[in-house]
C-alpha positions as CSV (number, residue, x, y, z in Angstrom):
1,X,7.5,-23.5,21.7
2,X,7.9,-27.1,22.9
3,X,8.3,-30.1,21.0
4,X,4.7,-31.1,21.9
5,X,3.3,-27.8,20.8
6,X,5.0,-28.2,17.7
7,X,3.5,-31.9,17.0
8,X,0.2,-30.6,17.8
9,X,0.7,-27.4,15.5
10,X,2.0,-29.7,12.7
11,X,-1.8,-30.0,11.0
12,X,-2.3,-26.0,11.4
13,X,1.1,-25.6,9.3
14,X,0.0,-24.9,6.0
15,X,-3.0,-22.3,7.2
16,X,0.2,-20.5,9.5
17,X,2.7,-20.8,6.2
18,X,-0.9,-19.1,4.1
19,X,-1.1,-16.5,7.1
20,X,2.2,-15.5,7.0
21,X,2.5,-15.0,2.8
22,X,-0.7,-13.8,3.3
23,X,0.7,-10.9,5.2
24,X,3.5,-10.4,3.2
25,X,1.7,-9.5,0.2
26,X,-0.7,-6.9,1.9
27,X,2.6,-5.6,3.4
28,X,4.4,-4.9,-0.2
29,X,0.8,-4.0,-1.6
30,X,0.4,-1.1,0.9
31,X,4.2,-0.1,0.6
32,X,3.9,0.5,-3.5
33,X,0.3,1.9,-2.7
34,X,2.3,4.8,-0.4
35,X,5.2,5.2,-1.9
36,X,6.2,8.8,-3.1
37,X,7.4,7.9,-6.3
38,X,4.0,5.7,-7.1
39,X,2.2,8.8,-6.3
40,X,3.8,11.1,-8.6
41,X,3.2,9.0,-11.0
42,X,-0.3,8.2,-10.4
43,X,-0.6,12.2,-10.4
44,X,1.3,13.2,-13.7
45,X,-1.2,10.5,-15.3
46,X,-3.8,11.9,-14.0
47,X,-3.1,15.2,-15.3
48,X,-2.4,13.7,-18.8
49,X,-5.7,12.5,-18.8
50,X,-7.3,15.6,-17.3
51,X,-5.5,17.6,-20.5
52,X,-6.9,15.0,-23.0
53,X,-10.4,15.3,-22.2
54,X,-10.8,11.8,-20.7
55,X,-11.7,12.9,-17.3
56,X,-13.9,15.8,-16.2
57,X,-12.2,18.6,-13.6
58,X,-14.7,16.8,-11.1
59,X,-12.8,13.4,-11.6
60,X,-9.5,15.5,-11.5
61,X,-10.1,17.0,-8.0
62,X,-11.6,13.7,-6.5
63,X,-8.8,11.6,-7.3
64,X,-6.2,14.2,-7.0
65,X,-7.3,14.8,-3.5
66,X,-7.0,11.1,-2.9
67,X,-3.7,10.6,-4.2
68,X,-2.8,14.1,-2.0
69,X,-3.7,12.4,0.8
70,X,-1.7,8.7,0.2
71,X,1.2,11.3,-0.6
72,X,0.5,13.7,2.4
73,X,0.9,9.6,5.0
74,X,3.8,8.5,2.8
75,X,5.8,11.5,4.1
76,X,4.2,11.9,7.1
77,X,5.0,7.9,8.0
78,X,8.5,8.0,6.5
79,X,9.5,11.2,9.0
80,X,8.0,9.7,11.7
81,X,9.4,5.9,11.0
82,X,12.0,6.3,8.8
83,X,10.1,4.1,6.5
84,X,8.6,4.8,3.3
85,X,5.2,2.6,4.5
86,X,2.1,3.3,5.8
87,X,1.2,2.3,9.6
């Protein structure tokens, strides 16, 4: 950009510098949200609570099916990209 279009941008700074950090957060959010080793996690508590009686088998094969899935687009997105994020 120009020098002009810079002064003119200067008042629209601090809603571009929110933007950006804005971004940044949903990017790191949705890269612990896919991540493999979040998953696994997610699942082996899941199945603690399944064996403890706080969660009916319903509740076990909704959310395991979920967290199937985020697993199933982790690895699907990290062969494809070489990244361990979602697209």
């Amino acid at each position: 950009m120009g020098l002009i279009s810079e002064v003119l941008l200067l008042p629209l700074a601090p809603a571009r510098a929110s933007g950006w950090a804005i971004r940044q957060v949903m990017n790191e959010a949705e890269r612990i949200y896919y991540d493999p080793a979040t998953v696994r996690a997610e699942l082996a508590r899941l199945e603690q609570q399944l064996e403890s009686g706080e969660i009916t088998e319903e509740e076990f094969d909704q959310q395991e099916d979920e967290l199937l899935d985020r697993l199933e687009i982790a690895s699907r997105t990290s062969a494809g990209l070489g990244q361990g994020t979602a697209p």
